[in-house]
PQR file with spaces between the fields and no chain letter, atoms N, CA, C, O and H, PARSE charges and radii, in Angstrom:
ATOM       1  N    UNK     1      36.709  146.258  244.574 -0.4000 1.5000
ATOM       2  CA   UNK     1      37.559  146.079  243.419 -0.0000 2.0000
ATOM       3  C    UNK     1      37.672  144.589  243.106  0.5500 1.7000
ATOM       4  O    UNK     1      37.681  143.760  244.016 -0.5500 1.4000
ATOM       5  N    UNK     2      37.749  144.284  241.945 -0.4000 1.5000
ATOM       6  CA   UNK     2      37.512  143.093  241.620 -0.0000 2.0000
ATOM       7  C    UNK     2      39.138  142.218  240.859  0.5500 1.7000
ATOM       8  O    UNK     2      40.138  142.754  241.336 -0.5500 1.4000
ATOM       9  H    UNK     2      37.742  144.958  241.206  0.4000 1.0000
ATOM      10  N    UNK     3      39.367  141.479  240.210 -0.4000 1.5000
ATOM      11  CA   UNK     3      40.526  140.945  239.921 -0.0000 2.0000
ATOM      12  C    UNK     3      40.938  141.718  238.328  0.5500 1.7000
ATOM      13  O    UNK     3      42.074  141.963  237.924 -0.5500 1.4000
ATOM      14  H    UNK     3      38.556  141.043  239.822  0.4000 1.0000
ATOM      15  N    UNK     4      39.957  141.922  237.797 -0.4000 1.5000
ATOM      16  CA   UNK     4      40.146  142.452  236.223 -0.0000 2.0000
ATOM      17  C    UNK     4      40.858  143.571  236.572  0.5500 1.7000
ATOM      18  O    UNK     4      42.007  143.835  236.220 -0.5500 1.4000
ATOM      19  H    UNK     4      39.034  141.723  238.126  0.4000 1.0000
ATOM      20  N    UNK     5      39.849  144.479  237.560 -0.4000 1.5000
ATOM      21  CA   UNK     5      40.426  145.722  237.771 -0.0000 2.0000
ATOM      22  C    UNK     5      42.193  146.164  238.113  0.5500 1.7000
ATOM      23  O    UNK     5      43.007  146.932  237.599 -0.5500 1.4000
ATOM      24  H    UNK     5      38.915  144.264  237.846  0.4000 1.0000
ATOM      25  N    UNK     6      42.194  145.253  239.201 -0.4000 1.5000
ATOM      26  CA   UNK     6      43.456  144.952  239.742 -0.0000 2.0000
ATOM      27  C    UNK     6      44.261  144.902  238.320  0.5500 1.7000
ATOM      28  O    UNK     6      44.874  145.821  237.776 -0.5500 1.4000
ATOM      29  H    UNK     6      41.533  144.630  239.619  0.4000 1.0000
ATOM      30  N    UNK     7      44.085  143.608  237.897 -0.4000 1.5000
ATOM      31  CA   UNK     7      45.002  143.248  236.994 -0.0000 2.0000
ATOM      32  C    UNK     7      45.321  143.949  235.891  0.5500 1.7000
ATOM      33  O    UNK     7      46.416  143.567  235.479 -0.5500 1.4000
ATOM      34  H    UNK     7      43.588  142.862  238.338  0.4000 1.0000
ATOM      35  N    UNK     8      44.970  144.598  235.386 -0.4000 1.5000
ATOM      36  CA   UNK     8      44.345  145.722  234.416 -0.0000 2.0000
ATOM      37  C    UNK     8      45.175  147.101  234.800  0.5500 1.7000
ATOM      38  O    UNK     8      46.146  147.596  234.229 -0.5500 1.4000
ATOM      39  H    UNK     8      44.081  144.909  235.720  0.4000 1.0000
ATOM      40  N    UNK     9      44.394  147.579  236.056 -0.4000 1.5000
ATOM      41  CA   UNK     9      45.930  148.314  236.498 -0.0000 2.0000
ATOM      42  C    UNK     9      47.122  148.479  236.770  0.5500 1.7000
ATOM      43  O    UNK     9      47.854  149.466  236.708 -0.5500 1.4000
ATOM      44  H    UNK     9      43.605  147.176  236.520  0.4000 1.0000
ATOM      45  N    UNK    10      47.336  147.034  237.199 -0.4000 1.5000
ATOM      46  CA   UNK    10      48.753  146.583  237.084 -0.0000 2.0000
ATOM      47  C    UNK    10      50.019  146.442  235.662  0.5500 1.7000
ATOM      48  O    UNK    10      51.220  146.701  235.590 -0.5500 1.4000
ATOM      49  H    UNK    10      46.741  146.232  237.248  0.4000 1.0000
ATOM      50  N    UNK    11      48.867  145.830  234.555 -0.4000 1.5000
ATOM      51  CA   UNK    11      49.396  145.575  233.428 -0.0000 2.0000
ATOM      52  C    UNK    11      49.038  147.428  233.138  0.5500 1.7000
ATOM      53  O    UNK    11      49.786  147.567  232.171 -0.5500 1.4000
ATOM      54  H    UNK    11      47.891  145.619  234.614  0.4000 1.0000
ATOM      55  N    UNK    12      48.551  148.522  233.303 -0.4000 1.5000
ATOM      56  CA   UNK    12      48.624  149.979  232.674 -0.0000 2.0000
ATOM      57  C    UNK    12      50.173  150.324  233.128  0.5500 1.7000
ATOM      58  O    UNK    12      51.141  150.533  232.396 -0.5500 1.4000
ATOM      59  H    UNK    12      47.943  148.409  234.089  0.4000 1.0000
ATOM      60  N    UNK    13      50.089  150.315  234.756 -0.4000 1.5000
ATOM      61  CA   UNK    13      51.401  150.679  235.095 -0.0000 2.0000
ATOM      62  C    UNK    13      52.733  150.148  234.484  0.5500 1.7000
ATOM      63  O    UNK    13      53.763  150.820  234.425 -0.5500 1.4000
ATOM      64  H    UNK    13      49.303  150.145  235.351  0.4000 1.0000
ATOM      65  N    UNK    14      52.570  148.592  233.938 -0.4000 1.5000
ATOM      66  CA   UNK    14      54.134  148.323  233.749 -0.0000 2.0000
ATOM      67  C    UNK    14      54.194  148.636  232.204  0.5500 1.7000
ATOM      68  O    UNK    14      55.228  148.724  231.541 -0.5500 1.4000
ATOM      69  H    UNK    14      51.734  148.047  233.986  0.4000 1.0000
ATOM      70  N    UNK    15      53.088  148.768  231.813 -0.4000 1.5000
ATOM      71  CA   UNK    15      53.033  149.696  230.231 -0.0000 2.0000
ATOM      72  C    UNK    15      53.606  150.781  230.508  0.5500 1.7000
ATOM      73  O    UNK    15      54.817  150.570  230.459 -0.5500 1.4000
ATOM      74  H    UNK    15      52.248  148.696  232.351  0.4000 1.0000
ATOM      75  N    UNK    16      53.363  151.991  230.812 -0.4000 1.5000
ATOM      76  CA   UNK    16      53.405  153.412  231.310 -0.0000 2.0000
ATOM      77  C    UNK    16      55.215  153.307  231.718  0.5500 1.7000
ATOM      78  O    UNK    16      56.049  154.167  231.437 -0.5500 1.4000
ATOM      79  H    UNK    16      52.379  152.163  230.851  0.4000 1.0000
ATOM      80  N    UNK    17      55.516  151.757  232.578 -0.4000 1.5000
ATOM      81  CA   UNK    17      57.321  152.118  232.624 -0.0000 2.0000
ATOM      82  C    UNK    17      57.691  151.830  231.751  0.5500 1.7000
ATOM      83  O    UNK    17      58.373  152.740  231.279 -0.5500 1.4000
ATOM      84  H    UNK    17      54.839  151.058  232.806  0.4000 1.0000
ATOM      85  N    UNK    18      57.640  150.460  230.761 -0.4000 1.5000
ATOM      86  CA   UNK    18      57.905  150.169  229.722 -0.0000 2.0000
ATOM      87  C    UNK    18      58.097  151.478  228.564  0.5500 1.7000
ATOM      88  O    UNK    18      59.097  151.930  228.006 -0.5500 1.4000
ATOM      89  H    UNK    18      57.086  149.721  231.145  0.4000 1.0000
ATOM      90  N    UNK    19      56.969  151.757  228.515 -0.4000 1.5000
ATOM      91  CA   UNK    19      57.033  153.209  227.858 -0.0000 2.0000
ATOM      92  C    UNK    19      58.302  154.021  227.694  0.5500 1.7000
ATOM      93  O    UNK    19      59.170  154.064  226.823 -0.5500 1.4000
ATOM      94  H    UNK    19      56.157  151.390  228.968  0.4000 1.0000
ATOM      95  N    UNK    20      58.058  154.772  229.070 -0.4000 1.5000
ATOM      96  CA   UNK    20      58.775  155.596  229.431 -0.0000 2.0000
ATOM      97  C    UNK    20      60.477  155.086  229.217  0.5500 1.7000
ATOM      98  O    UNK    20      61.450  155.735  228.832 -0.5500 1.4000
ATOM      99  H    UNK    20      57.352  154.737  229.778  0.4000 1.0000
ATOM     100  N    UNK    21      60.355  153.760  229.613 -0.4000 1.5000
ATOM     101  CA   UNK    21      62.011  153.462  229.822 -0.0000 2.0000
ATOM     102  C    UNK    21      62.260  153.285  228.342  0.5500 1.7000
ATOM     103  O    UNK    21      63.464  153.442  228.138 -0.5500 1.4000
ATOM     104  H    UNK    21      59.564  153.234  229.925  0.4000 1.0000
ATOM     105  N    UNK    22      61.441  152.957  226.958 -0.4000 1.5000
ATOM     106  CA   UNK    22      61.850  152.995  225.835 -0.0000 2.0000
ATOM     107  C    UNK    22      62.274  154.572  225.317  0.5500 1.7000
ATOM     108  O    UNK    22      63.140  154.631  224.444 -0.5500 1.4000
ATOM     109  H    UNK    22      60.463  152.830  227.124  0.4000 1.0000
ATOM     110  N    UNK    23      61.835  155.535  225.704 -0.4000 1.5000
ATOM     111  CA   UNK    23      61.489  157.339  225.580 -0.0000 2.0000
ATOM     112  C    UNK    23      63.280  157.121  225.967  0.5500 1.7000
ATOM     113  O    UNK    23      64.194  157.369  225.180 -0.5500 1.4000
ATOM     114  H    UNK    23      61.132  155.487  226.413  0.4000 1.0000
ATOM     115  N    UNK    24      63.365  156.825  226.766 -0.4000 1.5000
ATOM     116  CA   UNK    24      64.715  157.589  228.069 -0.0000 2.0000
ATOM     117  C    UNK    24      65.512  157.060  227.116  0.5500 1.7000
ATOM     118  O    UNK    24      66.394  157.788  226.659 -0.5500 1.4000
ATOM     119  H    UNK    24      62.622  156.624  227.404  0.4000 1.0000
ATOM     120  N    UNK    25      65.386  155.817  226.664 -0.4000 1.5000
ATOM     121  CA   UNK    25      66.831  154.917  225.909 -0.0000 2.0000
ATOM     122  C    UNK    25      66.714  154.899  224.460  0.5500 1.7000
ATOM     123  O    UNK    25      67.503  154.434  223.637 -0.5500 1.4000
ATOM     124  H    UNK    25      64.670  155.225  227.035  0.4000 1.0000
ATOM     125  N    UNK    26      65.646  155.457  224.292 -0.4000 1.5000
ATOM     126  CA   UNK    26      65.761  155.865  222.239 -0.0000 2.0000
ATOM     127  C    UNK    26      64.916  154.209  221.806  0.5500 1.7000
ATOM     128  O    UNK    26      64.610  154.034  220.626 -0.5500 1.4000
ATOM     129  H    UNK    26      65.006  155.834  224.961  0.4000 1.0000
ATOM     130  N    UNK    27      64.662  153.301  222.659 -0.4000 1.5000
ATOM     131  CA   UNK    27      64.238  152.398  222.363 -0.0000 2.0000
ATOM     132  C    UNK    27      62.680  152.759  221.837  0.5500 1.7000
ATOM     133  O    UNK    27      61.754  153.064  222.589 -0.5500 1.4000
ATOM     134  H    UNK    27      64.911  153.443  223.618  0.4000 1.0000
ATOM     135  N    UNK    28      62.604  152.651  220.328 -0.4000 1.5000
ATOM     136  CA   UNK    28      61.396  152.989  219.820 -0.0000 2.0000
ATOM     137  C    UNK    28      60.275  151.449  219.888  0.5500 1.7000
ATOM     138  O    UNK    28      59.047  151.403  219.970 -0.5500 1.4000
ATOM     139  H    UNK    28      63.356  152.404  219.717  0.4000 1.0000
ATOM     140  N    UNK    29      61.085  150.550  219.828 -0.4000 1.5000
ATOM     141  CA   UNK    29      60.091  149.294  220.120 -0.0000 2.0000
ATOM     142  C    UNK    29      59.858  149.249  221.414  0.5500 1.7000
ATOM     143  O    UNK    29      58.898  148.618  221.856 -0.5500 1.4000
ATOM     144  H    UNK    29      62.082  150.587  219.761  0.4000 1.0000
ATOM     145  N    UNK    30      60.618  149.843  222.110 -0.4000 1.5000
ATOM     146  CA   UNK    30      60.332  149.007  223.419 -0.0000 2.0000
ATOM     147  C    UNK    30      58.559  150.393  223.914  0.5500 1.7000
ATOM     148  O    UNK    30      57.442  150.490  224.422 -0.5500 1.4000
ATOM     149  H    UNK    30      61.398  150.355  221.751  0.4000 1.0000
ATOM     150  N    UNK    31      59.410  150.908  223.379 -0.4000 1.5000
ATOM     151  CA   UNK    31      58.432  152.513  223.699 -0.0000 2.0000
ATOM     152  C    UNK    31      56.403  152.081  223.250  0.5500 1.7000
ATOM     153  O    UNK    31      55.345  152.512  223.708 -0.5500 1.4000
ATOM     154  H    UNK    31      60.317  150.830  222.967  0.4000 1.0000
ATOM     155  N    UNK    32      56.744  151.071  222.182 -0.4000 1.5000
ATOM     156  CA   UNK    32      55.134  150.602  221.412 -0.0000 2.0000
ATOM     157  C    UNK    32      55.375  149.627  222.145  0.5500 1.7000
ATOM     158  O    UNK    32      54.330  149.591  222.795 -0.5500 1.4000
ATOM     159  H    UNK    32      57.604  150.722  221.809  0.4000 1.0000
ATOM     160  N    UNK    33      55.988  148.813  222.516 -0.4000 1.5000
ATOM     161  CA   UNK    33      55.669  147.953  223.353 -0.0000 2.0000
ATOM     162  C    UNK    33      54.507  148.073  224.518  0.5500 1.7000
ATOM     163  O    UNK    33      53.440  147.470  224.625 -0.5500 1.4000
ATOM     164  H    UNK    33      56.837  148.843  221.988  0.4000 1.0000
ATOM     165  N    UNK    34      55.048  148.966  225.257 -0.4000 1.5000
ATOM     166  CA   UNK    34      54.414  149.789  226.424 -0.0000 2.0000
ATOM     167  C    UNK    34      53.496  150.450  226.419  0.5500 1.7000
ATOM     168  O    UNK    34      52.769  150.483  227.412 -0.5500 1.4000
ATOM     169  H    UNK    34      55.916  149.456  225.170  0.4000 1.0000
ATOM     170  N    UNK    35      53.172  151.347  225.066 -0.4000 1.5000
ATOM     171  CA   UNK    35      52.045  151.721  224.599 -0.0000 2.0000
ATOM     172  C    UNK    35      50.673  150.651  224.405  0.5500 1.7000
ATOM     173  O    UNK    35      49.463  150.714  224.621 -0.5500 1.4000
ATOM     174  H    UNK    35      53.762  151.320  224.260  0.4000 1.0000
ATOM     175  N    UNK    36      51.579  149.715  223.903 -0.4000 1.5000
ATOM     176  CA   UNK    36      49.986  148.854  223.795 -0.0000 2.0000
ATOM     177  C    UNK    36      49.855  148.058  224.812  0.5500 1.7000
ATOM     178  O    UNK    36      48.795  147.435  224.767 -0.5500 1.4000
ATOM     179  H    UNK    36      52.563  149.664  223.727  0.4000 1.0000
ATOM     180  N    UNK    37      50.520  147.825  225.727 -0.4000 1.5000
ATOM     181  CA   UNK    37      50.204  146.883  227.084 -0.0000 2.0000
ATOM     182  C    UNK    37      49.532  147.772  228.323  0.5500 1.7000
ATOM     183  O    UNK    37      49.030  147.332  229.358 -0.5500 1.4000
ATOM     184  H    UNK    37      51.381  148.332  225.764  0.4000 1.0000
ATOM     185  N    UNK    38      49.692  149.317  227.850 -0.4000 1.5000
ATOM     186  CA   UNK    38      49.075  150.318  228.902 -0.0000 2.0000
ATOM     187  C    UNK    38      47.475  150.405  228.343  0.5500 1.7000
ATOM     188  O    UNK    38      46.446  150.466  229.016 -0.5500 1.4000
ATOM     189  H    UNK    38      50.100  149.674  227.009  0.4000 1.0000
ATOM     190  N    UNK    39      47.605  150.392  227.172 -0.4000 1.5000
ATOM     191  CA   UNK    39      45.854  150.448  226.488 -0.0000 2.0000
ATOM     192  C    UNK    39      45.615  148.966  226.828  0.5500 1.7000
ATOM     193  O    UNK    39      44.695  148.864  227.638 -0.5500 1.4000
ATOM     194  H    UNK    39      48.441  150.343  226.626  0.4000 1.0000
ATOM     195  N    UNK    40      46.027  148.056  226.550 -0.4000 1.5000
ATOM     196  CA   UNK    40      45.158  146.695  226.930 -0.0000 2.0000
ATOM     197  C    UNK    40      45.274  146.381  228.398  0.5500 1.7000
ATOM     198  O    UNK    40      44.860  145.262  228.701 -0.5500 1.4000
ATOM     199  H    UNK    40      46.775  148.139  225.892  0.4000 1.0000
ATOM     200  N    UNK    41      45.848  147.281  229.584 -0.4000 1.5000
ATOM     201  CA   UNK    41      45.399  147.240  230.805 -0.0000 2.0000
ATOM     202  C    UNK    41      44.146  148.404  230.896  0.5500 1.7000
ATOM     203  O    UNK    41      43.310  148.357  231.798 -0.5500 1.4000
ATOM     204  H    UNK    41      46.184  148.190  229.338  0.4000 1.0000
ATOM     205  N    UNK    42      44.142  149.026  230.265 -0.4000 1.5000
ATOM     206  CA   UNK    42      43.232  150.212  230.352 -0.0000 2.0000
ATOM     207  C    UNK    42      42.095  149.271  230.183  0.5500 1.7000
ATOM     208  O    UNK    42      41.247  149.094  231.058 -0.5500 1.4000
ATOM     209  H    UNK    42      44.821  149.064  229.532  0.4000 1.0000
ATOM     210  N    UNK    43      42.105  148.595  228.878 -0.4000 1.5000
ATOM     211  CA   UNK    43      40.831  147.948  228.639 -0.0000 2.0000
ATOM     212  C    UNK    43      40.266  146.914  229.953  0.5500 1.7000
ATOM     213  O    UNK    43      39.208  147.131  230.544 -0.5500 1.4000
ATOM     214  H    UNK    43      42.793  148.739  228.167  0.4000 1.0000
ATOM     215  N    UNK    44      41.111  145.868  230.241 -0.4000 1.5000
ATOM     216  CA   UNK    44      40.672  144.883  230.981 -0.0000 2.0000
ATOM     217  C    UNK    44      40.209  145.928  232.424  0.5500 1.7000
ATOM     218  O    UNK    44      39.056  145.722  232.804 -0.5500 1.4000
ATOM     219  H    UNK    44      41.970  145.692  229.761  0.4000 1.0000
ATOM     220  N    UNK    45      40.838  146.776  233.059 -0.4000 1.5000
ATOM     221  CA   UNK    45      40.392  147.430  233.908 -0.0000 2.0000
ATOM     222  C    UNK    45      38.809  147.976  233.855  0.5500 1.7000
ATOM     223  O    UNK    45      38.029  148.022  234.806 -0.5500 1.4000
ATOM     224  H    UNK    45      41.774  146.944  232.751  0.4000 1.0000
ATOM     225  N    UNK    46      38.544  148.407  232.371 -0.4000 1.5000
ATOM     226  CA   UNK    46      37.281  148.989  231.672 -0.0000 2.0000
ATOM     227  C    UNK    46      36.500  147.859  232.037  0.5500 1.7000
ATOM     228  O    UNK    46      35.360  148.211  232.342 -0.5500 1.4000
ATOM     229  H    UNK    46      39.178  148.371  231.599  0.4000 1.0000
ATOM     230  N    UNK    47      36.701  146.536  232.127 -0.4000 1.5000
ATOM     231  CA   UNK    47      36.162  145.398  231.764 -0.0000 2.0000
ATOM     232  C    UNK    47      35.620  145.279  233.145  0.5500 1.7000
ATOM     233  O    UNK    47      34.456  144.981  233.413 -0.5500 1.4000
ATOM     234  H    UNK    47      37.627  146.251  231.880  0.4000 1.0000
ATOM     235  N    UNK    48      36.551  145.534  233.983 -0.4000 1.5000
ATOM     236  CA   UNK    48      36.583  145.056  235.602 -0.0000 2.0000
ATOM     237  C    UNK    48      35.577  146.175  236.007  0.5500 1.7000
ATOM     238  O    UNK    48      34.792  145.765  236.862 -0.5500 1.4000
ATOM     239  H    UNK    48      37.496  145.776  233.765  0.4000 1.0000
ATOM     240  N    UNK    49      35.401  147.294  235.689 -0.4000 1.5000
ATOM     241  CA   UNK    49      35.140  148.433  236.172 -0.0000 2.0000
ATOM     242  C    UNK    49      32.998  147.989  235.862  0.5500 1.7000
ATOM     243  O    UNK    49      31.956  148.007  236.518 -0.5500 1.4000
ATOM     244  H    UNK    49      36.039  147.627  234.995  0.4000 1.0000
ATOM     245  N    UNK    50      33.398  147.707  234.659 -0.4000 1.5000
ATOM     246  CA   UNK    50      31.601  147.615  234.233 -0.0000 2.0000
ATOM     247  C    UNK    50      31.098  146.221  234.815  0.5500 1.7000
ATOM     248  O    UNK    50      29.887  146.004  234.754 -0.5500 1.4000
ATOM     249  H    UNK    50      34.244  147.693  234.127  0.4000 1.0000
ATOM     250  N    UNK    51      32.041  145.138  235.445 -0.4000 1.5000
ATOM     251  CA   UNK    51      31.814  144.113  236.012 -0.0000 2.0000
ATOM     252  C    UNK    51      31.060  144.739  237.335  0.5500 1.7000
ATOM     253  O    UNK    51      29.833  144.715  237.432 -0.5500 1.4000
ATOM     254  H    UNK    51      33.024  145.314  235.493  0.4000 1.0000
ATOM     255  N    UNK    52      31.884  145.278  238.304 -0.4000 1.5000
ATOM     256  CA   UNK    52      31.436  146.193  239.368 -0.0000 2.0000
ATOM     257  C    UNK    52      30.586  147.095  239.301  0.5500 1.7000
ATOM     258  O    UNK    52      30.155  147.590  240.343 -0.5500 1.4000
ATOM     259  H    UNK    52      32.881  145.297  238.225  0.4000 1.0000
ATOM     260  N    UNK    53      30.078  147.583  237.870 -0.4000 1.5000
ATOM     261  CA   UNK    53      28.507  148.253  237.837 -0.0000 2.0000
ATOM     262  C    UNK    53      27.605  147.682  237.781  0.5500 1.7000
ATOM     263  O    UNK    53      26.591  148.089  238.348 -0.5500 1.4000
ATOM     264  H    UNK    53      30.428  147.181  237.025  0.4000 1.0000
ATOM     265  N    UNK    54      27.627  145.909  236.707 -0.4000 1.5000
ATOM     266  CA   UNK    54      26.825  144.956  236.395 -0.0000 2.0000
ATOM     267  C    UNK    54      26.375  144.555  238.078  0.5500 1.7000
ATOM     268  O    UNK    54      25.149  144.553  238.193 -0.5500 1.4000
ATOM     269  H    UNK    54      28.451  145.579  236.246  0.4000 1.0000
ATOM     270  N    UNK    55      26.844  144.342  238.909 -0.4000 1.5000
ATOM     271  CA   UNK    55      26.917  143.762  240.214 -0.0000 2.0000
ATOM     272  C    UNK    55      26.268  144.665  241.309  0.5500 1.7000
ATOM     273  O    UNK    55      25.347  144.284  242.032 -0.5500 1.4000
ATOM     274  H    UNK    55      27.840  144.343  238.815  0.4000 1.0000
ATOM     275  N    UNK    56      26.821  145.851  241.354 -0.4000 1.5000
ATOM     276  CA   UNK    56      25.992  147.127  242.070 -0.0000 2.0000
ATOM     277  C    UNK    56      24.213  147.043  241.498  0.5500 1.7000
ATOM     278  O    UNK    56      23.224  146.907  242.218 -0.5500 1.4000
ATOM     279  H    UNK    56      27.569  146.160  240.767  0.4000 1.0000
ATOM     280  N    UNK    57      24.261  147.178  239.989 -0.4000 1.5000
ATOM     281  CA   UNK    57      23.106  147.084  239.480 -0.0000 2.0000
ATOM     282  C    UNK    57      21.686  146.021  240.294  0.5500 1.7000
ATOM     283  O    UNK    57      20.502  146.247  240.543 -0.5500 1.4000
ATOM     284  H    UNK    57      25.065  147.288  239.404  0.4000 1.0000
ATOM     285  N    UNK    58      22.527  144.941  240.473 -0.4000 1.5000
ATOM     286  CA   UNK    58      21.758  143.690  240.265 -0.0000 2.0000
ATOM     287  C    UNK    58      21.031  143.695  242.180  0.5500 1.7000
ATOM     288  O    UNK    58      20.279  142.796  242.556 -0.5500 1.4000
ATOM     289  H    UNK    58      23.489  144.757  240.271  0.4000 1.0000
């Protein structure tokens, strides 16, 4: 596992609470907040993930 990956999953998870804790409290910003910090950990993870295929490859 590499650092993107890591980091990437880290930033999905505190999206995913963010989220959730906007859902629980009616907080509709906080709720897109979380939504888009869980997709842009998704991505960088994506990033990390094809880093670690580029590398297996080689």
């Amino acid at each position: 596992m590499n650092k993107e990956q890591v980091k990437g999953r880290y930033e999905e998870a505190k999206g995913s609470v963010k989220e959730a804790t906007g859902k629980v409290v009616g907080n509709e910003r906080l709720e897109q907040k979380g939504k888009f910090q869980k997709n842009a950990g998704k991505v960088q993870a994506g990033v990390g993930d094809l880093k670690e295929e580029v590398k297996k490859e080689s």
